[in-house]
C-alpha positions in Angstrom: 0.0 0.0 0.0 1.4 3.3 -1.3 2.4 6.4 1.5 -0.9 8.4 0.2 -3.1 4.8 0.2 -2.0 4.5 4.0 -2.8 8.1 5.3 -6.5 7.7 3.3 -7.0 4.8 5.2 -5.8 5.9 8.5 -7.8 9.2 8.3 -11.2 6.6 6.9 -10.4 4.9 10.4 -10.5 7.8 12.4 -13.8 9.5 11.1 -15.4 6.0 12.0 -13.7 6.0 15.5 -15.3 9.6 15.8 -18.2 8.8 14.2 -18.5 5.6 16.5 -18.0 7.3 19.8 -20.5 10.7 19.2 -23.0 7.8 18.3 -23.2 7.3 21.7 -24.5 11.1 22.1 -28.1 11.9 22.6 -29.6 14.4 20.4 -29.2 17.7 22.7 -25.5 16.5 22.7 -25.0 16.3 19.5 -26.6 19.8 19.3 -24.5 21.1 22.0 -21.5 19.5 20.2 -22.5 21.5 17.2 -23.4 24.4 19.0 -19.6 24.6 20.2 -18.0 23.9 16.2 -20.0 26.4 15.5 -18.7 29.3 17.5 -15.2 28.6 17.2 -14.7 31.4 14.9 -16.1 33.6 17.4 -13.8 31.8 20.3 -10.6 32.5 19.0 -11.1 36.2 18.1 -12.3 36.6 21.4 -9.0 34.4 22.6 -6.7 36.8 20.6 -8.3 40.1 22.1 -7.3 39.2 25.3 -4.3 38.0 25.1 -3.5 41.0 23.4 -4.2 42.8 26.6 -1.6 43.0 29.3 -2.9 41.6 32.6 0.3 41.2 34.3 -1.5 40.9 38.4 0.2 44.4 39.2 -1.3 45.7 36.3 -4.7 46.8 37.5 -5.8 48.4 34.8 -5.1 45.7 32.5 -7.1 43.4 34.2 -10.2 45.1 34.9 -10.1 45.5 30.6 -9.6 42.2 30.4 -12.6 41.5 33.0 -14.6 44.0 31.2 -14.4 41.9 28.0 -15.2 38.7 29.4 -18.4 41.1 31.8 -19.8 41.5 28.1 -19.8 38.4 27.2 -21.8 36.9 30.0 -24.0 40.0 29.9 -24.6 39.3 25.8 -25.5 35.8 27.8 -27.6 37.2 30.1 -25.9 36.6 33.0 -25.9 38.7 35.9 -22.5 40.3 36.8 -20.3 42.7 39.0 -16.9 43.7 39.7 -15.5 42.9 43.3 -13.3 45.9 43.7 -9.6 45.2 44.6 -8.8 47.9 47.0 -9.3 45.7 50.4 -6.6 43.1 49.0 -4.1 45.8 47.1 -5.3 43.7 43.9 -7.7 45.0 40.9 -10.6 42.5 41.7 -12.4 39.6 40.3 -15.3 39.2 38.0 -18.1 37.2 39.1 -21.1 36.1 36.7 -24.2 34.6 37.7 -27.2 32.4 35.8 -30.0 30.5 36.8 -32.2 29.1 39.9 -33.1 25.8 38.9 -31.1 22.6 38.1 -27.4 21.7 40.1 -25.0 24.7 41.3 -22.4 24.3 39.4 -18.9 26.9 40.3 -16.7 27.3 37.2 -13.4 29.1 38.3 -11.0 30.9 36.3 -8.4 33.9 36.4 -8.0 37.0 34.4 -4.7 38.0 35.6 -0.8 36.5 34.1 2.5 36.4 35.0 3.7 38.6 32.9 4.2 42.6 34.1 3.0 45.4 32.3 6.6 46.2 31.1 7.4 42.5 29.7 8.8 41.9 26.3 6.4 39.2 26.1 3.2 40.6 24.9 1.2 39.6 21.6 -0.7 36.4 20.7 1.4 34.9 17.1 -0.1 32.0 15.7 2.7 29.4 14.7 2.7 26.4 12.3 1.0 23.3 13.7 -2.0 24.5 14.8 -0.2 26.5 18.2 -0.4 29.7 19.3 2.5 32.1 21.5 1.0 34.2 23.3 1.4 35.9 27.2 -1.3 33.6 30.1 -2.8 31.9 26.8 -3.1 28.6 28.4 -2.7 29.9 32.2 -5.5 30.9 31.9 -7.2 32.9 28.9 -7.7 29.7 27.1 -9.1 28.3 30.4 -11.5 31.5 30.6 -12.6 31.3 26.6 -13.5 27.5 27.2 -15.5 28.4 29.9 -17.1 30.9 27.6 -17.4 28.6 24.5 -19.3 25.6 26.7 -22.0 28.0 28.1 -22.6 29.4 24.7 -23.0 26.0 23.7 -25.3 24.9 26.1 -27.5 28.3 25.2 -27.5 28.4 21.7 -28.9 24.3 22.5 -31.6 25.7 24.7 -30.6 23.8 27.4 -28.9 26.3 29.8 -31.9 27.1 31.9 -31.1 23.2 33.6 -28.6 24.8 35.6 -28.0 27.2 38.2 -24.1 28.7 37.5 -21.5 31.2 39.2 -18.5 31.9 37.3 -15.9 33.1 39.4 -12.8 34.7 37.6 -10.0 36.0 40.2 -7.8 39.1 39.1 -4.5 37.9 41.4 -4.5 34.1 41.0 -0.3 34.4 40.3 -0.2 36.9 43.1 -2.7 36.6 45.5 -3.5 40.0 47.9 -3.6 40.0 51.0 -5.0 39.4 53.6 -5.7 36.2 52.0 -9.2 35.6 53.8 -10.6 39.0 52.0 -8.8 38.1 48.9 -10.1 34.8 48.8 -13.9 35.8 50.2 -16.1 35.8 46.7 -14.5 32.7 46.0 -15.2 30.9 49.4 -18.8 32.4 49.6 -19.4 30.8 46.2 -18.1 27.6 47.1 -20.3 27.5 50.2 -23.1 27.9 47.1 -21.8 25.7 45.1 -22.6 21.9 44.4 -20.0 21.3 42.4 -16.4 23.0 41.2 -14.9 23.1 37.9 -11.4 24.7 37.2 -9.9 25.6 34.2 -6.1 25.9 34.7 -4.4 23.8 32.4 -3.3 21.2 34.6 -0.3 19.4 33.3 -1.5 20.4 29.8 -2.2 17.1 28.6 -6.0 16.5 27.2 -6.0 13.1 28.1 -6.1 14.0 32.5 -8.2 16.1 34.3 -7.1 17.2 38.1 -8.7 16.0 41.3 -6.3 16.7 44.0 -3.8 19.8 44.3 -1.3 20.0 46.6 -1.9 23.1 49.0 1.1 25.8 49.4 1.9 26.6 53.0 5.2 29.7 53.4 7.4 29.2 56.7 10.6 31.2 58.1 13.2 29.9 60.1 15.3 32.2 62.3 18.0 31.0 64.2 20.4 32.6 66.4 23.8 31.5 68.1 26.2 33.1 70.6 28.4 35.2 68.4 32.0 34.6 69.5 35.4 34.4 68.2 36.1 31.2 65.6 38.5 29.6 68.1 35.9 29.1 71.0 33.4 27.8 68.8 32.1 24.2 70.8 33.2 25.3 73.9 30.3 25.1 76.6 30.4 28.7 76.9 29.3 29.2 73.0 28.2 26.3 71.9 27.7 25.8 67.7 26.6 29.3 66.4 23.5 29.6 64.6 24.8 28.1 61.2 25.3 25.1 62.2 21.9 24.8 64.4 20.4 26.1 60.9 22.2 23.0 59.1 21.3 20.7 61.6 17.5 21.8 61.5 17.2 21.7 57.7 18.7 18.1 57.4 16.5 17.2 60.2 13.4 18.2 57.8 15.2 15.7 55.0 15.9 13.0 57.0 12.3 12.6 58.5 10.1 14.1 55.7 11.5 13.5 51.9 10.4 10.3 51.8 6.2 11.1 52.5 4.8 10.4 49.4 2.9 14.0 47.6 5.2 16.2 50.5 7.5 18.3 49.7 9.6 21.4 51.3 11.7 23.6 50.5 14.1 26.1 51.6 14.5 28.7 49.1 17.0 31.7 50.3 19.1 31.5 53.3 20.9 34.2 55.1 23.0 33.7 57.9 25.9 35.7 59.7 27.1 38.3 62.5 23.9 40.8 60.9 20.6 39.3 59.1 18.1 40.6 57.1 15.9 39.1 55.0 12.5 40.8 53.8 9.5 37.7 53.8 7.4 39.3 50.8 10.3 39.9 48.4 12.9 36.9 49.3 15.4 39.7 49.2 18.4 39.9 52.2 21.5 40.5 53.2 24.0 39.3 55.2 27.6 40.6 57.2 29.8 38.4 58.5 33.6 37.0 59.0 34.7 33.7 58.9 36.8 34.3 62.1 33.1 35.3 64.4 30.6 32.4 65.2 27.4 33.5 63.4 24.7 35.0 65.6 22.1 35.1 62.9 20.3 32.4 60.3 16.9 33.3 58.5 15.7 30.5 56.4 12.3 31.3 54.0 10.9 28.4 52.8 8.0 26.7 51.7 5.2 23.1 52.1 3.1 21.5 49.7 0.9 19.2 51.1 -2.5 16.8 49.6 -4.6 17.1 52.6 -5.1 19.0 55.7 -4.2 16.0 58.0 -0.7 15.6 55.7 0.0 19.7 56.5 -0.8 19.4 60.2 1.7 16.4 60.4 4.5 17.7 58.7 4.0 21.0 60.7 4.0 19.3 63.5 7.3 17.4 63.0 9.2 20.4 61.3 8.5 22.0 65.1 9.8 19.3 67.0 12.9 19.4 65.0 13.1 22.8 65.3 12.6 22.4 69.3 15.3 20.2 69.8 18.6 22.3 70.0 22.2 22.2 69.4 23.9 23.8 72.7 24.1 28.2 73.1 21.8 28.4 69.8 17.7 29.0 69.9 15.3 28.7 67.0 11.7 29.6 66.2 9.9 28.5 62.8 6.4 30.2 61.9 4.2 29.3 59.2 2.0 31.0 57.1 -0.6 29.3 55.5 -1.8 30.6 51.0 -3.4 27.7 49.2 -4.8 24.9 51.1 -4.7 21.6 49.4 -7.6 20.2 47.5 -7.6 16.3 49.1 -8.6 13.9 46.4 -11.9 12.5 47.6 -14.6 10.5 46.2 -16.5 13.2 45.2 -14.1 14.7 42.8 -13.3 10.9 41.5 -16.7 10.4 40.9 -16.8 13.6 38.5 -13.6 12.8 37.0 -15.3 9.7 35.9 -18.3 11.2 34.6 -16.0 13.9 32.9 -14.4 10.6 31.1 -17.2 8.9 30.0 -18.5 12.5 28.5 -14.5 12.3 26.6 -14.8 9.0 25.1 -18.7 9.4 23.9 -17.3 12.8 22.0 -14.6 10.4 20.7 -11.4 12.0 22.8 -10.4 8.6 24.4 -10.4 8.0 27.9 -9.1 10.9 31.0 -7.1 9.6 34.2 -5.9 11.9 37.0 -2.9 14.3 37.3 -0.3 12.9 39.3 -0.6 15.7 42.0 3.6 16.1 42.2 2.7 17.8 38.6 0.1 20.4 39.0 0.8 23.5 41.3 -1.6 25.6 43.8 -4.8 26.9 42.5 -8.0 28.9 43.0 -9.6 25.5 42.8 -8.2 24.8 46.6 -10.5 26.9 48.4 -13.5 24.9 47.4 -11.9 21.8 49.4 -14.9 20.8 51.8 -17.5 23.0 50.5 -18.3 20.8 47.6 -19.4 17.5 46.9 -17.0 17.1 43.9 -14.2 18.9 42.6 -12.2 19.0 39.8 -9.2 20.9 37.7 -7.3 21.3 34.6 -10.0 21.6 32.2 -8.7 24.3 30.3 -7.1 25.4 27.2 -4.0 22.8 26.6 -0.7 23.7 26.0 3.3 24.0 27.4 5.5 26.5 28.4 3.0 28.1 31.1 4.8 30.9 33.0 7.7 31.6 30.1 7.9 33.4 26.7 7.4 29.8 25.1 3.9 29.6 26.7 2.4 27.8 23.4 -1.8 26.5 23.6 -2.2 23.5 21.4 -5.4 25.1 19.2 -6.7 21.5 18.4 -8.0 21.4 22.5 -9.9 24.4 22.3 -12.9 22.9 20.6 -12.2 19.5 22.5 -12.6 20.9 25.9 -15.4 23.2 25.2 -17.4 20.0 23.7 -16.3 18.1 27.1 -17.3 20.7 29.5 -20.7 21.7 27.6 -22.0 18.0 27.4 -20.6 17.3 31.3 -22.9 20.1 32.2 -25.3 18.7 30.4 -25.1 15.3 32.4 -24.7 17.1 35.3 -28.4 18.9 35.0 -29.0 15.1 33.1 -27.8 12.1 35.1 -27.4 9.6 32.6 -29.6 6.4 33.9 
């Protein structure tokens, strides 16, 4: 069989593998399938206008334009909206969108805000060969927000909208939250507390085939130490004892040595500063340090962070991260506080039950089967706060893609339809239990 024989035959076999699987579709599904084909157009103009925005988190007034693009397009849906004003958290706001009083509560969370500052070279969606696009928080998160945007278009345009009851929640400081956290955070807790249900659209690892049900929380901690400062030559006497670099050493490979090996925990200790005279500055990791190698240091200050899967696997390692701390080497002392950002979204039956529905919906729209994101490879997200306010939770259903965070942040085009039709027809079945 010749080369253009083969690639005939292999493209035959995949319009019947399609044609098999959407077979399995009722008619609204197929509709709503349709529905989302059908405004692609529409979804990646609306894509490329806001990428082309700046929203860098510092950049205010970049991301209330881009949270004034996406308020019209919920109002064009009828949706109620409003802007939660920043000023409380030092941030620009969030965007929240509201629809319906009948049907499940579903909570669909996104983010309007990148990593990229207001004064980056990185700036301008440019489509590339292959069916990718460049562009600055296309994946993380635009995409995420435009899918969200595409499926409830979908599920209008089929009629079948009115079947649920929906809060969209897009946060404007997602890579930088404001504080204080709990004011930050409060639209997105209160609408958890309403919710039945969660849906985020990071991009998880950024592979179609997984969806996320579990997220590791973040948890920041500083260590300061201090010693007797002395001259070199008396260090280990009785009188001095080991000098607060060496209490710091011990204390960090006591961390190692009883935590590396819990499975989903890691911690780190990011910048370290340590002399005669300390300073290190908890919000921007920047210090400074003065000190000889003939004086016994008086001074360590250790920032750090946790990343935990449940509440129970934070409060554990907190627990023995102080008693290591507690225990010292002679003439030194040592405190260690934490302060807690994203708490962890523990996988639970809940959010594996929807991650199975979520992959049932994939392979009757022909997209093969989902499994879940190892949770050593997806970050912190807004997702987190829902943990314990809703029945089932999941993450990563987004626009797909690599590079997130860098000027190679590239979205694989092919997913946008693909998770639109996915997320349209699982809120179908959601309003629709299939029997």
């Amino acid at each position: 069989m010749n080369r253009c024989a083969r690639l005939v035959l292999a493209f035959l076999l995949q319009t019947l593998v399609v044609s098999l699987a959407q077979a399995a579709l009722n008619p609204d599904e197929t509709r709503i399938a349709a529905a989302v084909d059908a405004g692609q157009a529409e979804a990646l103009a609306l894509l490329e206008t806001v990428v082309n925005i700046n929203s860098g988190t510092m950049n205010f007034a970049g991301v209330r334009e881009v949270g004034q693009v996406f308020e019209n397009e919920f109002a064009g849906m009828g949706f109620a909206t409003r802007w939660v004003e920043g000023a409380a958290f030092n941030r620009a706001g969030h965007l929240v969108a509201s629809y319906g009083n009948s049907g499940p509560k579903v909570l669909m969370i996104g983010h309007l805000d990148t990593v990229f500052a207001e004064d980056s070279p990185f700036q301008r969606y440019e489509p590339l060969e292959g069916n990718r696009v460049r562009g600055p928080g296309i994946t993380d998160m635009k995409g995420g927000d435009v899918v969200i945007i595409s499926a409830l278009k979908a599920l209008q345009t089929a009629g079948l909208l009115d079947q649920l009851s929906v809060r969209v929640v897009l946060m404007g400081d997602e890579e930088n939250r404001g504080e204080p956290y709990d004011i930050a955070t409060a639209v997105l807790v209160e609408a958890a507390e309403w919710a039945d249900v969660a849906i985020g659209f990071e991009d998880g690892d950024g592979n179609p085939e997984t969806i996320v049900v579990a997220r590791r929380g973040s948890t920041s901690w500083q260590l300061k130490v201090t010693g007797t400062p002395s001259h070199s030559s008396q260090i280990f006497q009785p009188e001095i004892g080991y000098g607060a670099i060496y209490e710091a050493a011990r204390i960090l490979d006591g961390f190692r040595t009883a935590l590396s090996s819990e499975p989903n925990l890691t911690f780190n200790p990011g910048v370290i500063v340590g002399g005669t005279d300390t300073v290190l500055d908890v919000d921007t990791s920047a210090g400074t340090a003065f000190g000889k190698e003939n004086v016994v240091a008086r001074s360590v200050l250790v920032n750090g962070d946790i990343r935990a899967l449940s509440p129970e696997q934070l409060a554990a390692a907190k627990t023995a991260m102080q008693d290591i701390v507690a225990t010292h080497l002679a003439g030194t002392d040592a405190t260690i506080e934490f302060s807690d950002g994203y708490p962890p979204l523990a996988p639970s039956e809940g959010n594996y039950m929807l991650m199975t529905l979520y992959g049932e919906v994939s392979e009757d729209l022909g997209f093969g089967p989902v499994r879940a994101v190892d949770p050593r490879k997806a970050g912190a997200a807004d997702v987190s706060f829902t943990s314990g306010l809703v029945r089932q939770a999941i993450d990563g259903a987004g626009l797909m893609g690599s590079g997130g965070h860098t000027e190679d942040e590239i979205a694989d085009m092919t997913t946008l339809p693909q998770q639109g039709k996915r997320m349209a027809v699982l809120l179908y079945r959601l309003a629709n239990p299939p029997r």
